[in-house]
PDB file with SEQRES, HELIX, SHEET and CRYST1 records, atoms N, CA, C and O in Angstrom:
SEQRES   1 A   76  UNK UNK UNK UNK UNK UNK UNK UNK UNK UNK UNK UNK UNK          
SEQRES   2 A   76  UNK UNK UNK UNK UNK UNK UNK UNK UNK UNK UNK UNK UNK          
SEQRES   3 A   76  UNK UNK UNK UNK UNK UNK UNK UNK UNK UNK UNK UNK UNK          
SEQRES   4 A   76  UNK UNK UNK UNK UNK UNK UNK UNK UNK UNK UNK UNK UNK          
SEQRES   5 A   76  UNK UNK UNK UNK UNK UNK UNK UNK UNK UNK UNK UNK UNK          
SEQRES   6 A   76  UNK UNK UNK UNK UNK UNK UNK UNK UNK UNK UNK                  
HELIX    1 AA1 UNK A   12  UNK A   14  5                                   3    
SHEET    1 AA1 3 UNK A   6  UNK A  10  0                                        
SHEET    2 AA1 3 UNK A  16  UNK A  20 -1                                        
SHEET    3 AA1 3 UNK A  58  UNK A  62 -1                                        
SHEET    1 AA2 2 UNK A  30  UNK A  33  0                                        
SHEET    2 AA2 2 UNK A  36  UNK A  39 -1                                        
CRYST1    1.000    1.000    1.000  90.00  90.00  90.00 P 1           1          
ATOM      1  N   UNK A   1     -10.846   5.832 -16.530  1.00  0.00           N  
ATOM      2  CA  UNK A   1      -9.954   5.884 -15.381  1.00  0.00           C  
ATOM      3  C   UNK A   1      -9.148   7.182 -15.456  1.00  0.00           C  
ATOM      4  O   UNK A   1      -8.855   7.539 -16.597  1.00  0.00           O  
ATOM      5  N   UNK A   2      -8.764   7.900 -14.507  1.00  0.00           N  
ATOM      6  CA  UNK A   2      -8.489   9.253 -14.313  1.00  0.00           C  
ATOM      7  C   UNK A   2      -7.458   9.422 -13.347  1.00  0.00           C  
ATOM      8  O   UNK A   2      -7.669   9.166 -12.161  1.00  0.00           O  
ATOM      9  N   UNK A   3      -6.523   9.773 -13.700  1.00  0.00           N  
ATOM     10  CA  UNK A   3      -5.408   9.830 -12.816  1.00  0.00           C  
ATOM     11  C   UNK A   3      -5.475  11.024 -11.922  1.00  0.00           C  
ATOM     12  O   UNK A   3      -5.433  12.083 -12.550  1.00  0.00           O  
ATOM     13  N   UNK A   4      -5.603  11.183 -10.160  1.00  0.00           N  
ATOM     14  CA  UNK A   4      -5.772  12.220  -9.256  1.00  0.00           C  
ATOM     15  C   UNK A   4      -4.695  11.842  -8.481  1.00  0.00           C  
ATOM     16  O   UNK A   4      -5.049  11.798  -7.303  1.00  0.00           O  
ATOM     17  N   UNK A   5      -3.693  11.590  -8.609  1.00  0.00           N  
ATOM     18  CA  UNK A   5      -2.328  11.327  -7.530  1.00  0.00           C  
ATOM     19  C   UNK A   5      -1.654  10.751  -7.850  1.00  0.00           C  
ATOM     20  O   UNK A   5      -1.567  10.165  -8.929  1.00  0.00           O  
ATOM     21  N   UNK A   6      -0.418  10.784  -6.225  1.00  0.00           N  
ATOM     22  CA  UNK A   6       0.775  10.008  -6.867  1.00  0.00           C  
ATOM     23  C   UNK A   6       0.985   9.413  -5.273  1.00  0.00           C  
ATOM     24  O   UNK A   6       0.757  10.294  -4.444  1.00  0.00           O  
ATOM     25  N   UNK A   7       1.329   8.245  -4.748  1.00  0.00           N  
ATOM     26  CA  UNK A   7       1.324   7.993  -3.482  1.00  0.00           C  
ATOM     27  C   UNK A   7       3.069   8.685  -3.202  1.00  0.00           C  
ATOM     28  O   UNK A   7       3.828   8.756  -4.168  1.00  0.00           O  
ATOM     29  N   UNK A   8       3.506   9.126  -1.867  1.00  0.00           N  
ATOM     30  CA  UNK A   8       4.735   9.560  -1.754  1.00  0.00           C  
ATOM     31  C   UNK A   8       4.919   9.232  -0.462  1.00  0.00           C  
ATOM     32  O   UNK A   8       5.756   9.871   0.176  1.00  0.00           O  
ATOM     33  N   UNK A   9       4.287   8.334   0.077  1.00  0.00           N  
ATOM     34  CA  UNK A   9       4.737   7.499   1.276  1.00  0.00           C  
ATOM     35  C   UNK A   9       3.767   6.973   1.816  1.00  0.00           C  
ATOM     36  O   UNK A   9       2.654   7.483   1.943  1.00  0.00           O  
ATOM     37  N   UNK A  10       4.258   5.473   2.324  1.00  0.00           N  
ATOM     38  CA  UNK A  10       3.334   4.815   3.027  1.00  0.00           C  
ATOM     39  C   UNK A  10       3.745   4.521   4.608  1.00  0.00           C  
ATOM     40  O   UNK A  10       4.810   4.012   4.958  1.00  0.00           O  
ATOM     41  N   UNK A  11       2.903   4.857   5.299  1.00  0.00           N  
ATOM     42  CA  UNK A  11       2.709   5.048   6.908  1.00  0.00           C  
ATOM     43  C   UNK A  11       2.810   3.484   7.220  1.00  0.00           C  
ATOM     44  O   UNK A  11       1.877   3.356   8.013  1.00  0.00           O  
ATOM     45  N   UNK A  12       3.279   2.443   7.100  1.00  0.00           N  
ATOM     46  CA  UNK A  12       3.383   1.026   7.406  1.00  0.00           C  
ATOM     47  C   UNK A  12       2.236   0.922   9.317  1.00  0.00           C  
ATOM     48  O   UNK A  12       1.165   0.353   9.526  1.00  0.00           O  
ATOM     49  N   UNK A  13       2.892   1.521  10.027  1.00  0.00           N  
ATOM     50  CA  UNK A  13       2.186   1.548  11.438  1.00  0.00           C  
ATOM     51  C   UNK A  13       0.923   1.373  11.334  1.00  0.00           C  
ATOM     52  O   UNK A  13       0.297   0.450  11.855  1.00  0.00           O  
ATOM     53  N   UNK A  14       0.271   2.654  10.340  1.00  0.00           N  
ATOM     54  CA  UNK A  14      -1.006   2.947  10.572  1.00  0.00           C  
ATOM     55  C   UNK A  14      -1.675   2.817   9.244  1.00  0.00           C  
ATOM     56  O   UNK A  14      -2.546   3.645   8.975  1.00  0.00           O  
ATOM     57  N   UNK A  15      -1.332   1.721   8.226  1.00  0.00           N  
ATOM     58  CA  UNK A  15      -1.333   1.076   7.108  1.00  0.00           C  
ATOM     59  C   UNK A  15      -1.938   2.446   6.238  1.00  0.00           C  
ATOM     60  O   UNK A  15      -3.051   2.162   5.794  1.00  0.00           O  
ATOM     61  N   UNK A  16      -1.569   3.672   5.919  1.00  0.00           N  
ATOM     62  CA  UNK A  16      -2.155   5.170   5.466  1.00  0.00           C  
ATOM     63  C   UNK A  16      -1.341   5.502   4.352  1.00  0.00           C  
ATOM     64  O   UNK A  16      -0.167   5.798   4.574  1.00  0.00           O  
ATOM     65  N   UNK A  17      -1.710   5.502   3.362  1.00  0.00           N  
ATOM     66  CA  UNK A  17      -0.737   6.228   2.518  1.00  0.00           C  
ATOM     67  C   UNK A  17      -0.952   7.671   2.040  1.00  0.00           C  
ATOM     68  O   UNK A  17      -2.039   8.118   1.674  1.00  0.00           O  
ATOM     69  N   UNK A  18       0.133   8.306   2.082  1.00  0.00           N  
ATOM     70  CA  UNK A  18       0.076   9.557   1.668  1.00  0.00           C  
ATOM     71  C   UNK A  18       0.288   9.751   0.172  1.00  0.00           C  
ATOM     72  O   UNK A  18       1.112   9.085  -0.456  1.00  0.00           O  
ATOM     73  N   UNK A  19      -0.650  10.889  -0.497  1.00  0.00           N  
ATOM     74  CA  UNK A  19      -1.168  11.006  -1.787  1.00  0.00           C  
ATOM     75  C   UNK A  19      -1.002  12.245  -1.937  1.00  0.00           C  
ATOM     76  O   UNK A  19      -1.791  12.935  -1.290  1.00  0.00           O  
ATOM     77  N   UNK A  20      -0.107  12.893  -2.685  1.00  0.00           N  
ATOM     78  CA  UNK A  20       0.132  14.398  -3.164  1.00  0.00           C  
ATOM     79  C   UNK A  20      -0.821  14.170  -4.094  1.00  0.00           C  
ATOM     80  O   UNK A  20      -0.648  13.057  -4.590  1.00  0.00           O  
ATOM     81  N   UNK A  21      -1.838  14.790  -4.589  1.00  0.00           N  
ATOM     82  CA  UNK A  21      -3.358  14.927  -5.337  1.00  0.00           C  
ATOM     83  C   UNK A  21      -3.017  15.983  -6.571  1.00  0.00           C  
ATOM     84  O   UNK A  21      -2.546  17.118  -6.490  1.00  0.00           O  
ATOM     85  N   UNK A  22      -3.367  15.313  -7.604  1.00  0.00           N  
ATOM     86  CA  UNK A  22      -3.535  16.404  -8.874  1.00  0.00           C  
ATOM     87  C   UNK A  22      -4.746  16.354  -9.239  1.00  0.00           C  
ATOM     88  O   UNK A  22      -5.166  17.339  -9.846  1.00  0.00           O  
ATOM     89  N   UNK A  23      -5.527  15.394  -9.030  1.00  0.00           N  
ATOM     90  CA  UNK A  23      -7.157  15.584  -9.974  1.00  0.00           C  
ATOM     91  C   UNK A  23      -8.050  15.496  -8.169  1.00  0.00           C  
ATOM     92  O   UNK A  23      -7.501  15.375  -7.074  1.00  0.00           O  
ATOM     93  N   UNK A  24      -9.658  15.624  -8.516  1.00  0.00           N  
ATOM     94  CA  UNK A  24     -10.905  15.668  -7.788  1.00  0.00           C  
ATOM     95  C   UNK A  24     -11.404  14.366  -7.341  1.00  0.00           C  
ATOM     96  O   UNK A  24     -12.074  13.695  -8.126  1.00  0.00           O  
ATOM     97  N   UNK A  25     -11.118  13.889  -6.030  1.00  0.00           N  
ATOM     98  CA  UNK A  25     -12.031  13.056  -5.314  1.00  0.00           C  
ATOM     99  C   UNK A  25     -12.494  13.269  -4.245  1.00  0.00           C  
ATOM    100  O   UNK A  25     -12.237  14.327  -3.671  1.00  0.00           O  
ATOM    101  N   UNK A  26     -13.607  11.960  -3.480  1.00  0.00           N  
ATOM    102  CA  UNK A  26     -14.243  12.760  -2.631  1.00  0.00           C  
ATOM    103  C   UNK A  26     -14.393  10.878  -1.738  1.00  0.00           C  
ATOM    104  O   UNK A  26     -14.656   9.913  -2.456  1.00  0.00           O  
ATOM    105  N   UNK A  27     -14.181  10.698  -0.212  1.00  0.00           N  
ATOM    106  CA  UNK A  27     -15.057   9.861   0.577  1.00  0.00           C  
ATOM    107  C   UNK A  27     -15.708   9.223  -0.652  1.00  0.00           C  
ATOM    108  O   UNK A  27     -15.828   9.818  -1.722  1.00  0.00           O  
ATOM    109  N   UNK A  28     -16.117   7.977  -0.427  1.00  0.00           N  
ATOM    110  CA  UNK A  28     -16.857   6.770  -1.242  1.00  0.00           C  
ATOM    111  C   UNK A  28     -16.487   6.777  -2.613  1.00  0.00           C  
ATOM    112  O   UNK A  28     -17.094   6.051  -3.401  1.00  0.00           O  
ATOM    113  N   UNK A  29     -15.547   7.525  -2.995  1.00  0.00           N  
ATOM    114  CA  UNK A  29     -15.063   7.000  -4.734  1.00  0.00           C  
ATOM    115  C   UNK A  29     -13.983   5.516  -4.171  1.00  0.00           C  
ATOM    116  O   UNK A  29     -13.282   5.083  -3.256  1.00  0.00           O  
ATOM    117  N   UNK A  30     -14.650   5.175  -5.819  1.00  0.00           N  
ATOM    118  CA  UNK A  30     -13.371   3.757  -5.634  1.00  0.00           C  
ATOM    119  C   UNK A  30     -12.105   4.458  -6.490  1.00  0.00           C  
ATOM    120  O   UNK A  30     -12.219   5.326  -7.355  1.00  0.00           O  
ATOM    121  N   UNK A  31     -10.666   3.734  -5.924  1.00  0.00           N  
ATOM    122  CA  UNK A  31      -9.601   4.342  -6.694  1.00  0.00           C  
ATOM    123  C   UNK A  31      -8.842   2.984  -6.885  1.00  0.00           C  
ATOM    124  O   UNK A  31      -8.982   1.814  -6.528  1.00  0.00           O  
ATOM    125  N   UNK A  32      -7.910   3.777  -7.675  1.00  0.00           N  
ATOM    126  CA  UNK A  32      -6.862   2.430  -8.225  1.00  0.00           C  
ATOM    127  C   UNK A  32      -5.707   2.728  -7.601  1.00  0.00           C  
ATOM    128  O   UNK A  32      -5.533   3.934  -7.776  1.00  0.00           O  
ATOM    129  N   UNK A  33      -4.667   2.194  -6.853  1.00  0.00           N  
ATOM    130  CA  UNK A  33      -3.192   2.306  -6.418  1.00  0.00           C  
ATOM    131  C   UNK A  33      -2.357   0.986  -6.631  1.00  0.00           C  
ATOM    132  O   UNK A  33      -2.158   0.010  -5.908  1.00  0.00           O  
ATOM    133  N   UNK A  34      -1.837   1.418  -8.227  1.00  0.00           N  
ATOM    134  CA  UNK A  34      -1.176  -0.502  -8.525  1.00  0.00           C  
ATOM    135  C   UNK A  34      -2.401  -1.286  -8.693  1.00  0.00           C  
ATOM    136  O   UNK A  34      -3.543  -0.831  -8.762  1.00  0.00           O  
ATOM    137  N   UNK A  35      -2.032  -2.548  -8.755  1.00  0.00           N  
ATOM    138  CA  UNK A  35      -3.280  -3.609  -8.309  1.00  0.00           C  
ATOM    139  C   UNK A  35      -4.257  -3.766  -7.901  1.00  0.00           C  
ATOM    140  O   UNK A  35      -5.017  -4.695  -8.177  1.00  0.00           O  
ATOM    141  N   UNK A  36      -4.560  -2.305  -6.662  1.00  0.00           N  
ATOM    142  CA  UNK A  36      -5.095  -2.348  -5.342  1.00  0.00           C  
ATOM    143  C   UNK A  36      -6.205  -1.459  -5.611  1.00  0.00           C  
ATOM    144  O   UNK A  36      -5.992  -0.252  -5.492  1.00  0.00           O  
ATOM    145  N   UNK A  37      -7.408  -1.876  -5.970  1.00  0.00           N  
ATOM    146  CA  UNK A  37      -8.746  -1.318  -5.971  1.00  0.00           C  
ATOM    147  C   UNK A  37      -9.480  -1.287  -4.589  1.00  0.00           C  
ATOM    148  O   UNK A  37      -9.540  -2.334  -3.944  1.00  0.00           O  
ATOM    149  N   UNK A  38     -10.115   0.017  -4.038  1.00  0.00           N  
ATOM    150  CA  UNK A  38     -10.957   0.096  -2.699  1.00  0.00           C  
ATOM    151  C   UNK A  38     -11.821   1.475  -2.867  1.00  0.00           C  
ATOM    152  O   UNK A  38     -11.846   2.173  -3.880  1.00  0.00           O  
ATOM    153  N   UNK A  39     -12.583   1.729  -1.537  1.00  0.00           N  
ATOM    154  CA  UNK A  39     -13.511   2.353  -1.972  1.00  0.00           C  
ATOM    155  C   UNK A  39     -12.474   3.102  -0.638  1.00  0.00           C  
ATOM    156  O   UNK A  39     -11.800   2.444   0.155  1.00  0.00           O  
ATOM    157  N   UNK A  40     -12.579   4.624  -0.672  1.00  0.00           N  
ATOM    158  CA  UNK A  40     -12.393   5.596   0.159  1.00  0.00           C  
ATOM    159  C   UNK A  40     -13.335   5.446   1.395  1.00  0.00           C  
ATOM    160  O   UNK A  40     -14.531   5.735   1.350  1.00  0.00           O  
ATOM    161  N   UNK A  41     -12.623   4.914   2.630  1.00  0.00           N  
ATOM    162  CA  UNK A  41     -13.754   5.195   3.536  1.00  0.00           C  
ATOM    163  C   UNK A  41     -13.379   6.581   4.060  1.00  0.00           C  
ATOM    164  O   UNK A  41     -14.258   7.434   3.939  1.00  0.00           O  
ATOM    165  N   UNK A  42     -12.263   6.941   4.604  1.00  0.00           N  
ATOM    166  CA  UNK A  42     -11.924   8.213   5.303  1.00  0.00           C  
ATOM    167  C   UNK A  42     -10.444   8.679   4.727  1.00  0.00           C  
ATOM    168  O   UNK A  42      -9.552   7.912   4.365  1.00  0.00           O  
ATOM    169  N   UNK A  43     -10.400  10.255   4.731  1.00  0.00           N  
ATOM    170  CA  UNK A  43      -9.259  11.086   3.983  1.00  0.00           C  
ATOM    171  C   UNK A  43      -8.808  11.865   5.441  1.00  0.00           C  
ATOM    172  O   UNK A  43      -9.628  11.898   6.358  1.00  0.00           O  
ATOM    173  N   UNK A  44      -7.299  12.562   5.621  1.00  0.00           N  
ATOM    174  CA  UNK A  44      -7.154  13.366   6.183  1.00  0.00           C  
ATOM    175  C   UNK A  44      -6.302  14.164   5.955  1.00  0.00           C  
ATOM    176  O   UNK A  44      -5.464  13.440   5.417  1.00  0.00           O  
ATOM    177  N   UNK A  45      -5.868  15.187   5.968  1.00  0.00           N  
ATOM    178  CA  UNK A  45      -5.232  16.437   6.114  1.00  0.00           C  
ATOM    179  C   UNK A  45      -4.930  17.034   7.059  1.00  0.00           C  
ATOM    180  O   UNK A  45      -5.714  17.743   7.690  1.00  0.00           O  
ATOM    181  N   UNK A  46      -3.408  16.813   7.413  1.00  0.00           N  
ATOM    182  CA  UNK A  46      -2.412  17.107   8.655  1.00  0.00           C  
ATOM    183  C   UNK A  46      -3.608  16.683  10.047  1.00  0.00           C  
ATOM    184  O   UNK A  46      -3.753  17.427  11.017  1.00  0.00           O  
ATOM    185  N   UNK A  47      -4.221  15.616   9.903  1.00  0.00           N  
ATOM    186  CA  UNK A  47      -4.659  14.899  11.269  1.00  0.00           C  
ATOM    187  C   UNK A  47      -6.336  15.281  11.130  1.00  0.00           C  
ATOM    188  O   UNK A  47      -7.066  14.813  12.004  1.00  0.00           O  
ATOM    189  N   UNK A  48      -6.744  15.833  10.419  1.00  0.00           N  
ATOM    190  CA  UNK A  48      -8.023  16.506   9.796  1.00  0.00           C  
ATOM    191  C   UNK A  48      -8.834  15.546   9.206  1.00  0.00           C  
ATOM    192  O   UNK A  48      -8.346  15.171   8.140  1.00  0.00           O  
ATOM    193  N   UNK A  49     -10.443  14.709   9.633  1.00  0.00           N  
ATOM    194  CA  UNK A  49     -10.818  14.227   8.425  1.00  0.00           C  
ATOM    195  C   UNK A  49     -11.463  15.178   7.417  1.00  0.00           C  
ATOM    196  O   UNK A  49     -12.046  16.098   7.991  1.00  0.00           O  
ATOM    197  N   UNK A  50     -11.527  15.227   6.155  1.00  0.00           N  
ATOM    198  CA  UNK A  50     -11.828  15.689   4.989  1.00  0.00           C  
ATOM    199  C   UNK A  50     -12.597  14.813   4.414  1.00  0.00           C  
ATOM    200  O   UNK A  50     -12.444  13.595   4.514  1.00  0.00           O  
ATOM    201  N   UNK A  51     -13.575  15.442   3.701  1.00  0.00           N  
ATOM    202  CA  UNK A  51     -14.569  14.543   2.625  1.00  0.00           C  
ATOM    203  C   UNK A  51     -14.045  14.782   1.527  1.00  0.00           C  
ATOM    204  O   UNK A  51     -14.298  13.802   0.827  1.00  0.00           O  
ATOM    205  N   UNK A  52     -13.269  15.745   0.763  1.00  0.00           N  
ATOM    206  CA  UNK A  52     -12.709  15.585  -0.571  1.00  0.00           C  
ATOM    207  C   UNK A  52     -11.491  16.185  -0.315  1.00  0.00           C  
ATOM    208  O   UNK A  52     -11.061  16.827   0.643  1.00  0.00           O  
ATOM    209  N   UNK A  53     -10.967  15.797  -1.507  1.00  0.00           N  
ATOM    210  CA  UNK A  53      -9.357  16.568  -1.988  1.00  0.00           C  
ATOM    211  C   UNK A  53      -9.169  16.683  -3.715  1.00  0.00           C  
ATOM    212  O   UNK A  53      -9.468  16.136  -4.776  1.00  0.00           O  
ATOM    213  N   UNK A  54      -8.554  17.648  -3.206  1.00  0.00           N  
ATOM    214  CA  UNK A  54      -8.581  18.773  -4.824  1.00  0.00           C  
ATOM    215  C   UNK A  54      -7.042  18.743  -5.186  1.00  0.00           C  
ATOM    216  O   UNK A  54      -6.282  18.496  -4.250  1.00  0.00           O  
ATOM    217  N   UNK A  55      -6.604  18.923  -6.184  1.00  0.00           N  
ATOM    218  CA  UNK A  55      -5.535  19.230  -6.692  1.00  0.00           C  
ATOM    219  C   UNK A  55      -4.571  19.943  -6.040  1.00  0.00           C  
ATOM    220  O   UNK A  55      -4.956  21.105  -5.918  1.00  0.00           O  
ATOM    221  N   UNK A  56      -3.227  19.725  -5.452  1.00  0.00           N  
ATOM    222  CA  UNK A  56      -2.690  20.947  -4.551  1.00  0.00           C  
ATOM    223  C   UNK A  56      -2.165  20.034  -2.872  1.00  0.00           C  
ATOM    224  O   UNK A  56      -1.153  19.998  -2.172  1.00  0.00           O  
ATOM    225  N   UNK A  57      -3.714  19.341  -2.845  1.00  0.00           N  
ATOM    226  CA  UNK A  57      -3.774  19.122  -1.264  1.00  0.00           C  
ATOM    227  C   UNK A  57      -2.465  17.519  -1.039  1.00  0.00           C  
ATOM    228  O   UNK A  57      -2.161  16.707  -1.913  1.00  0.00           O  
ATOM    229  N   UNK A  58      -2.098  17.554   0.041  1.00  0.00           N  
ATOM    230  CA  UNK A  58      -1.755  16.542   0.013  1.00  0.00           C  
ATOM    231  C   UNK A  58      -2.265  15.389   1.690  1.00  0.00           C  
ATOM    232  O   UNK A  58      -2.213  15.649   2.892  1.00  0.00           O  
ATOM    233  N   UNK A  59      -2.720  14.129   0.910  1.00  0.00           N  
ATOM    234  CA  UNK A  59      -4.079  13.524   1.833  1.00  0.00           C  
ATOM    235  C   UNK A  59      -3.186  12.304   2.392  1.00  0.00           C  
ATOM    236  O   UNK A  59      -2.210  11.841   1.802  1.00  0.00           O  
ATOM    237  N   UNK A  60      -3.581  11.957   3.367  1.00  0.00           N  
ATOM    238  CA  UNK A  60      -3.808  10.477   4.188  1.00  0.00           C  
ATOM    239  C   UNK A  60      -4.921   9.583   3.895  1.00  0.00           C  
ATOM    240  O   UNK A  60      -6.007   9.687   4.465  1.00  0.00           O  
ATOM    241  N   UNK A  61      -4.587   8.463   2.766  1.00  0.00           N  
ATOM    242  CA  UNK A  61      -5.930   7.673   3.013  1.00  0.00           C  
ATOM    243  C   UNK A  61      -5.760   5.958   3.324  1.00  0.00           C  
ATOM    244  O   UNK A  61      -5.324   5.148   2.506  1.00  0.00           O  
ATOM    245  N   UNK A  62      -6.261   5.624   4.835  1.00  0.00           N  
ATOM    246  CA  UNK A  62      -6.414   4.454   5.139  1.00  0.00           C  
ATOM    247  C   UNK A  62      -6.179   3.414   3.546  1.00  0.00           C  
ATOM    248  O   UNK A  62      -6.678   3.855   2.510  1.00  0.00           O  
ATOM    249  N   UNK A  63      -5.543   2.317   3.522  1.00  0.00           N  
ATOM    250  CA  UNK A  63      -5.390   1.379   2.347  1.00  0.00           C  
ATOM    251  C   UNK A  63      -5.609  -0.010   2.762  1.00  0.00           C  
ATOM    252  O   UNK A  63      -4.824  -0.526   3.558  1.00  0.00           O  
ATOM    253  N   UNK A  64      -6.655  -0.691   2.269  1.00  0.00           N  
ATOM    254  CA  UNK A  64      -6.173  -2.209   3.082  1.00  0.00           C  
ATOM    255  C   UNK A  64      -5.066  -2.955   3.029  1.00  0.00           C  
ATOM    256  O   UNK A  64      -4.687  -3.800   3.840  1.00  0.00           O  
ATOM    257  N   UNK A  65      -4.625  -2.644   2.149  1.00  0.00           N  
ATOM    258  CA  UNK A  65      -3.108  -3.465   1.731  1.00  0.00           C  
ATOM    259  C   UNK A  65      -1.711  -1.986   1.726  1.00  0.00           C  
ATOM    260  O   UNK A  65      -1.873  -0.775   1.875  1.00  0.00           O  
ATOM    261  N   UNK A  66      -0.521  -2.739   1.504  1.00  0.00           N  
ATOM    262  CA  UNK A  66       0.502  -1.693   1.053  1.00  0.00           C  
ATOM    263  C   UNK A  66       0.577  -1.233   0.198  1.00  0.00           C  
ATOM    264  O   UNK A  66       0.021  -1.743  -0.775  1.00  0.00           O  
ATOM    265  N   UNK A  67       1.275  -0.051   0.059  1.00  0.00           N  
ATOM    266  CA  UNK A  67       1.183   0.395  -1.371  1.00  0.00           C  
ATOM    267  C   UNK A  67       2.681   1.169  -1.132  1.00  0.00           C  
ATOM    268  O   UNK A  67       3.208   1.506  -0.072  1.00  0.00           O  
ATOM    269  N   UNK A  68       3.192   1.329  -2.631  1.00  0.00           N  
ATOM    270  CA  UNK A  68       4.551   1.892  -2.546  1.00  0.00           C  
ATOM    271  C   UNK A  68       4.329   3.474  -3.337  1.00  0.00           C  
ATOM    272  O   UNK A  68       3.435   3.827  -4.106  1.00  0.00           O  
ATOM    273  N   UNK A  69       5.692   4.351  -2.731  1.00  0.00           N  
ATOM    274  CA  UNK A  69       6.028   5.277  -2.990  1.00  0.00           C  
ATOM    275  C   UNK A  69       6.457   5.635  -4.512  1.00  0.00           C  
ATOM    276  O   UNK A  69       7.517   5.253  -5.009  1.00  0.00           O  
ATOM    277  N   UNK A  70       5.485   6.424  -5.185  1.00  0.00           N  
ATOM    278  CA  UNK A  70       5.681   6.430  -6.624  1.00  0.00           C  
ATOM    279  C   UNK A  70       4.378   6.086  -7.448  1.00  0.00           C  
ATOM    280  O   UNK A  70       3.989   6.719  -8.430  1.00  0.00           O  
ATOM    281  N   UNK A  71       3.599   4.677  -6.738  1.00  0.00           N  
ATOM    282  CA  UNK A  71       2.453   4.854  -7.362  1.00  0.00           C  
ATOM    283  C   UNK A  71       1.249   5.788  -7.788  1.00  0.00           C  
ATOM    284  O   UNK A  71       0.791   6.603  -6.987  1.00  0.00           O  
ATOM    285  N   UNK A  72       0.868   5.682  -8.768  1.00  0.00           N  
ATOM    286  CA  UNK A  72       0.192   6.387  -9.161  1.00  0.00           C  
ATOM    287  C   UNK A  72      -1.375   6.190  -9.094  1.00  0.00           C  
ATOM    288  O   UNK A  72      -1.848   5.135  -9.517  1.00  0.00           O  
ATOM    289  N   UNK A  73      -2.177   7.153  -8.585  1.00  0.00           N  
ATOM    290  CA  UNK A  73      -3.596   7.210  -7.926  1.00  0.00           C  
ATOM    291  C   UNK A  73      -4.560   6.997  -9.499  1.00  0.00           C  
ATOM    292  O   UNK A  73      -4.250   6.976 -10.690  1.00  0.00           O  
ATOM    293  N   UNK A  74      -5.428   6.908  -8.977  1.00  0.00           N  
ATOM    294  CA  UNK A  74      -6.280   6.382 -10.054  1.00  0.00           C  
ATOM    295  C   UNK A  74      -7.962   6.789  -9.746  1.00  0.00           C  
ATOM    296  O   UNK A  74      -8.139   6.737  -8.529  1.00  0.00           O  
ATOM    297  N   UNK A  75      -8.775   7.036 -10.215  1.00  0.00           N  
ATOM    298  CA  UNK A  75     -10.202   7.471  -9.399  1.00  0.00           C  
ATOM    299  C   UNK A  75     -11.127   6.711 -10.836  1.00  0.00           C  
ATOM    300  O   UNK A  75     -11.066   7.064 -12.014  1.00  0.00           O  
ATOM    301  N   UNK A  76     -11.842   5.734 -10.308  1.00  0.00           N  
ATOM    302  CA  UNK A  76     -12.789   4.515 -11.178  1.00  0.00           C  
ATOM    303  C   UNK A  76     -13.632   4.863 -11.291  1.00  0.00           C  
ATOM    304  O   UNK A  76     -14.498   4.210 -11.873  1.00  0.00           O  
TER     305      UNK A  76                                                      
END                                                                             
């Protein structure tokens, strides 16, 4: 397990959390946020879909559940 983020807000409306990114993922990795295991269906960047995100970027990714500010990303 590999730590690639940190969540720093969750979009409640549009159930999205935002992920300031330190490590490499890409569309269809599964990740960890807390409890909350899922597979990446879609990423975006300032309204952009993206197939990966790199270290630096900071992403939007759809979550089925909530997730809080502070958690830490995880890539399985």
């Amino acid at each position: 397990m590999e730590e690639v983020g940190e969540v720093f807000t969750y979009f409640s409306r549009v159930g999205v959390a935002g992920i300031n990114v330190t490590g490499n993922f890409k569309t269809g990795d599964k990740i960890k946020i807390g409890d909350l295991e899922f597979v990446i269906e879609s990423m975006e960047i300032e309204r952009k879909k993206v197939e990966e995100a790199k270290p630096g970027d900071s992403v939007g990714i759809k979550t089925p559940e909530k997730v809080k500010k502070g958690e830490k990303v995880y890539k399985l």
